[in-house]
C-alpha positions, 0 to 999 in steps of 0.5 A, spaced: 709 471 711 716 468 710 719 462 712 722 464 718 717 468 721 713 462 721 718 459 725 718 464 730 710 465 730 710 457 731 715 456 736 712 462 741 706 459 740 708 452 743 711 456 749 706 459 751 700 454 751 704 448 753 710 450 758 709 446 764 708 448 772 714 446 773 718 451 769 713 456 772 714 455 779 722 454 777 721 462 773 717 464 780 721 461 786 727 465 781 722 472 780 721 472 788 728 471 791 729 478 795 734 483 792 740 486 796 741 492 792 736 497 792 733 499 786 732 507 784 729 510 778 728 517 777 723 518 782 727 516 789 734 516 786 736 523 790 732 522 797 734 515 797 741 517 797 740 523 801 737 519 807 741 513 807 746 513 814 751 509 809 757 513 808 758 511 802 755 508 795 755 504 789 751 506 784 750 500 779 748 502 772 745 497 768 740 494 762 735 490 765 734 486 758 740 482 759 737 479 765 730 478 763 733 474 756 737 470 761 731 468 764 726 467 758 731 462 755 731 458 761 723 459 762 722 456 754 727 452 756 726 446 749 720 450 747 725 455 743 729 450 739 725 453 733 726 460 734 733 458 736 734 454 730 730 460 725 735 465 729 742 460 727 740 460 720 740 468 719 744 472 723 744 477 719 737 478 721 737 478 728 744 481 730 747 482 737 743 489 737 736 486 735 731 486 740 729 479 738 735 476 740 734 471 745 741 472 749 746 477 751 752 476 747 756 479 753 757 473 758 758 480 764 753 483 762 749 477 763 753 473 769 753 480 772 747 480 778 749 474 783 757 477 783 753 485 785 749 481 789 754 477 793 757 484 795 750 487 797 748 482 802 755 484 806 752 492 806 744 492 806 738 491 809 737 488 816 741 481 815 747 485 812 754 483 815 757 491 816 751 494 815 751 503 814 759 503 810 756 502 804 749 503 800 749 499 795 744 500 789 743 499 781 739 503 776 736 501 770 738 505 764 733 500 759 727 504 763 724 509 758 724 513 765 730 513 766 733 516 761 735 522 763 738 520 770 743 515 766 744 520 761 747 525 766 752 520 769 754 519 762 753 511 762 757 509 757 757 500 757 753 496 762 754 495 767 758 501 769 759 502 776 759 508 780 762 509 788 762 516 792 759 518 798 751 518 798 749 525 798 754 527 792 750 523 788 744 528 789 742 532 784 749 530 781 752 529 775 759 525 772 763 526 766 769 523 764 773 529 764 771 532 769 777 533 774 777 532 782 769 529 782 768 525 789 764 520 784 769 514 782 768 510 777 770 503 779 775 500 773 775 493 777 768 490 780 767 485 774 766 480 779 766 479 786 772 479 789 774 485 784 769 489 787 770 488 794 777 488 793 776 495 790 772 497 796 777 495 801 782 500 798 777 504 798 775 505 805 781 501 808 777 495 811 779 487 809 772 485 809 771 478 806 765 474 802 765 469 807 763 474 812 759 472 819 753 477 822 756 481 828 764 479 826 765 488 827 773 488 826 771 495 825 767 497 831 767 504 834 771 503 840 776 510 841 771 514 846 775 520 844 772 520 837 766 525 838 765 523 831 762 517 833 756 520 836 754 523 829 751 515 828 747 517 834 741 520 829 740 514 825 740 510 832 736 515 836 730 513 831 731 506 830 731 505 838 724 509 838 721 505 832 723 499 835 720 501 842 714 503 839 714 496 835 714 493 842 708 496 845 704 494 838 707 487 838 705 486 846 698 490 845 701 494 852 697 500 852 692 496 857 689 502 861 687 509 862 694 509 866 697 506 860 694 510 856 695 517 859 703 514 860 704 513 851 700 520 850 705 524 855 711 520 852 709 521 845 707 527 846 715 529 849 717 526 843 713 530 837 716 537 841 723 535 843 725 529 839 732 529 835 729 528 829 723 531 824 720 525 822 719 522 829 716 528 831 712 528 825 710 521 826 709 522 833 705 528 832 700 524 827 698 519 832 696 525 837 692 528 832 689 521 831 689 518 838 682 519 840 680 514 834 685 510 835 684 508 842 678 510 843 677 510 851 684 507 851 682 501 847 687 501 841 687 497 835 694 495 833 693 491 827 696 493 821 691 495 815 689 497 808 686 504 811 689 508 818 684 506 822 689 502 826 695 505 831 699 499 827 700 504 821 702 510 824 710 508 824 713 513 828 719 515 824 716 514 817 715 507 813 723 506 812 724 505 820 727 500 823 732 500 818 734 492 823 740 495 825 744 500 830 752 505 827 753 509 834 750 503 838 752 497 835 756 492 839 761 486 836 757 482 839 749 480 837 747 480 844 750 487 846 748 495 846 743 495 840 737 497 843 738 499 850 744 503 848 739 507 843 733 509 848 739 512 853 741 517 847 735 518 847 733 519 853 740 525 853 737 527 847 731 529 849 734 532 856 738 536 853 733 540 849 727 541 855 726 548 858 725 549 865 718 550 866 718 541 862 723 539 866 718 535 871 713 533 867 719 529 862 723 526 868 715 523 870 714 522 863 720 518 862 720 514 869 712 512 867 713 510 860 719 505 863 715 502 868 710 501 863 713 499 857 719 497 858 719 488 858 725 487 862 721 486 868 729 487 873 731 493 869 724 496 869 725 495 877 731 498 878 729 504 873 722 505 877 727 504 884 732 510 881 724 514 879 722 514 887 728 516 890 726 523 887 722 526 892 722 533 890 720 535 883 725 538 878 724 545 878 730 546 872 732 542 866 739 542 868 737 538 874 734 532 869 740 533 865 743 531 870 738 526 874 738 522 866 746 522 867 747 520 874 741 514 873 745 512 867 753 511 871 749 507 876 745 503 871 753 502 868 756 501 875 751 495 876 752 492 870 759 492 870 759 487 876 755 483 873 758 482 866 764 482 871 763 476 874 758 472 869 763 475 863 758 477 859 759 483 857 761 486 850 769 485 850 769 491 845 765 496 849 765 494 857 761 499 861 765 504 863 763 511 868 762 517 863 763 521 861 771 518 861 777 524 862 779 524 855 772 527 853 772 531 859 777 533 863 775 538 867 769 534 868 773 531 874 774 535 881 777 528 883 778 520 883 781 513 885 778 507 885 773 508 889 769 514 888 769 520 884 768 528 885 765 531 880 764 538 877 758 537 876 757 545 873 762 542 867 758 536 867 751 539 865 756 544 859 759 537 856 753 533 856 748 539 853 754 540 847 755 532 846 748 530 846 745 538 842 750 542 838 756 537 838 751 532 836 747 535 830 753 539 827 757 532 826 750 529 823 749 535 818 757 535 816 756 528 813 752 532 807 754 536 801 753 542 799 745 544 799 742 549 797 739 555 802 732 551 802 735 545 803 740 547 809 734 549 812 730 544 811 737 540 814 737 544 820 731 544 821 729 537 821 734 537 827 733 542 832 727 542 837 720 544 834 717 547 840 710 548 835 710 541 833 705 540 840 699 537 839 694 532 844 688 529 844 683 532 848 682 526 853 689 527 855 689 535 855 687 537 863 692 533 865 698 534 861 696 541 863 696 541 870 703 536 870 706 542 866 702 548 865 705 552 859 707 545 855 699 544 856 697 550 854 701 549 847 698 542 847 691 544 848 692 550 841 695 546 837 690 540 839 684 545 837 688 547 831 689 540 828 682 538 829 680 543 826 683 542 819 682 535 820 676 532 815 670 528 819 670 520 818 664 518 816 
């Protein structure tokens, strides 16, 4: 063994048996620090990119060892000089290209994380400043997993940086040659301020390091836009998980009322609503209601197992996302949460049939005055639910009832936000829908009252919260394969098989709507069946 291989052996030995706790903690505290960016591989890069509401991405493309050489020489801090001695004295032995080498030669590459890392905070997770505009991720091209995946984009240097809309990432390519790509190559994002600057230009915004949570310059306040309402889709799940979270974390299902009151609205929400994964997670907890909440006594903690509700997450793991896009107010206190329950309760309007059209107005009434924790607001709701004294006997009716409840809970506040001056300077409660999105809505109007046609009405609220909804939602995507597409079309449209209730609730759902019942009831025998007994 040579001179130097000594050196090198004595050194790794002195690090590994006397670095302090201290350095240890320091290398901890560092390790545990909680990325922005989110980290793809082979596995999650195309349905990470395809899922994300953000209209555009960054991909950064980068070497993990530079990182973890900066971090190993910090750790051994001192304990290294034999090595670094050793590697002083023979550069022709331990190059730059080395895997023995103890540091990056390139200072960018090694600098190059907490730059990348100031402009994410800006755009991801649920503190993010402007949240849904940009995705910002990074790929590990040292990962042997990887290979391919960088490979195909033509990874040239580290790091290399990569911007265009989420979906033309999936199962894309790049190619420096390539003519009239969507997917740009970012020339000038070596620090900070450059990649923020180029991201400005590119999306026209003046977005700053600096900038505070719910500064939103750039909210959503043309009501003639009918591109806003393709949001609404991420918001309508983030409301329903939020909702579904509020009952774990106040254990509201208290009763047999309470209970047979969640089952019927979960029980709406797997067959209508907006979005495949929530009716899909809805429709997992009916299967598994009776052992969940046995004799309505519900286990809400979250554990290893699925022996709890609190680990059926209605809308898959990844929802809440900590944030709202079409109901997102300039202010931290405003819309957000109220604003997504109303478009569900839309969504779900526009999308029953006739024969269900009670059993959803009773549904959603009950659900509200169980579960609903702003005792004025559940009041005010419960008095609009008991001045129906007759049952819906079309859905055009409920579409119309959720409509006229909404514009009275819109009048009411608009005095009060008038007079306390609380309300969102940037969407003040109006009547809707205005006369830009509807005109032949109005038969008349003055400062008073207002006539309305009430047939145009029912038209434009089936298009805005239906077709028109889901047809600007999938215009956000690329170009699909044929099974794709209708993977896409069908994760938005109503599933009227995907019924199915426990059979403690199955009698009385059925009297309540005697079709949507009997559909339960099938649906309910079928699952049980496939379903393999507890031991």
């Amino acid at each position: 063994m040579s001179l130097v291989h000594l050196l090198l052996f004595a050194g790794l030995v002195i690090a590994a048996s006397s670095s302090s706790p201290g350095s240890r903690l320091i290398l901890r505290e560092i390790s545990d620090q909680k990325d922005k960016a989110v980290e793809l591989n082979t596995t999650n890069f195309d349905s990470v990119l395809k899922d994300t509401p953000a209209k555009y991405a960054v991909v950064e493309f980068f070497a993990h060892w530079s990182v973890l050489r900066l971090l190993f020489t910090f750790h051994l801090n001192l304990h290294f000089w034999l090595v670094g001695f050793a590697v002083y004295l023979l550069p022709t032995e331990f190059g730059a290209g080395s895997s023995v080498g103890l540091s990056c030669k390139c200072p960018a590459c090694r600098n190059y994380k907490p730059h990348y890392e100031k402009v994410a905070r800006l755009f991801n997770g649920p503190d993010a400043i402007h949240p849904g505009i940009v995705l910002m991720t990074r790929v590990d091209c040292a990962m042997k997993t990887n290979t391919k995946l960088c490979d195909k984009f033509s990874v040239s240097h580290y790091p290399m940086l990569f911007w265009g809309p989420p979906t033309k990432f999936v199962s894309g390519s790049w190619e420096p040659k390539k003519d009239k790509s969507e997917i740009l190559v970012i020339d000038d994002g070596r620090t900070a301020e450059r990649l923020l600057n180029w991201i400005n230009k590119q999306i026209g915004s003046s977005y700053g390091l600096d900038d505070q949570k719910f500064k939103n310059e750039h909210a959503l306040s043309n009501l003639t836009d009918y591109n806003q309402i393709s949001q609404a889709v991420y918001d309508v799940e983030e409301a329903t998980a939020e909702a579904f979270d509020i009952i774990l974390a106040h254990k509201a299902i208290k009763s047999s009322e309470t209970s047979a009151s969640f089952i019927r609205f979960i029980q709406l929400l797997a067959a209508h609503h907006l979005s495949r994964r929530c009716r899909k997670g809805a429709a997992e907890i009916l299967v598994n209601y009776d052992d969940l909440c046995p004799s309505g006594n519900c286990s809400y903690e979250k554990s290893g197992g699925n022996d709890t509700l609190g680990n059926f997450p209605i809308c898959g793991k990844d929802v809440p996302r900590g944030y709202y896009m079409f109901c997102r107010g300039s202010k931290n206190d405003t819309r957000g949460f109220s604003c997504g329950l109303w478009v569900l309760m839309h969504s779900l309007s526009v999308r029953i049939e006739d024969g269900e059209s009670h059993f959803a107005f009773t549904t959603i009434c009950d659900f509200v005055n169980n579960f609903f924790m702003c005792d004025e607001c559940r009041l005010h709701f419960n008095d609009m639910c008991l001045s129906v004294k007759t049952p819906f006997k079309k859905a055009r009716d409920f579409v119309l009832w959720v409509w006229s409840t909404h514009n009275k809970v819109n009048e009411r506040l608009m005095k009060d936000e008038a007079s306390l001056g609380t309300g969102d300077p940037k969407f003040p409660k109006i009547i809707w829908p205005p006369k830009e999105l509807c005109p032949l809505c109005y038969l008349s109007s003055n400062q008073k009252s207002i006539e309305w046609d009430h047939e145009h009405v029912y038209k434009f609220l089936k298009n805005y919260y239906g077709p028109k909804l889901v047809s600007l939602y999938k215009e956000k995507s690329v170009s699909r394969s044929k099974e794709e597409t209708i993977s896409a079309t069908e994760d938005l449209t109503v599933a009227t098989n995907a019924l199915v209730v426990p059979i403690g609730a199955a009698l009385a759902i059925a009297i309540a709507s005697c079709a949507f019942g009997a559909l339960a009831c099938y649906w309910r025998t079928q699952q049980k069946n496939r379903k393999p007994r507890r031991r």
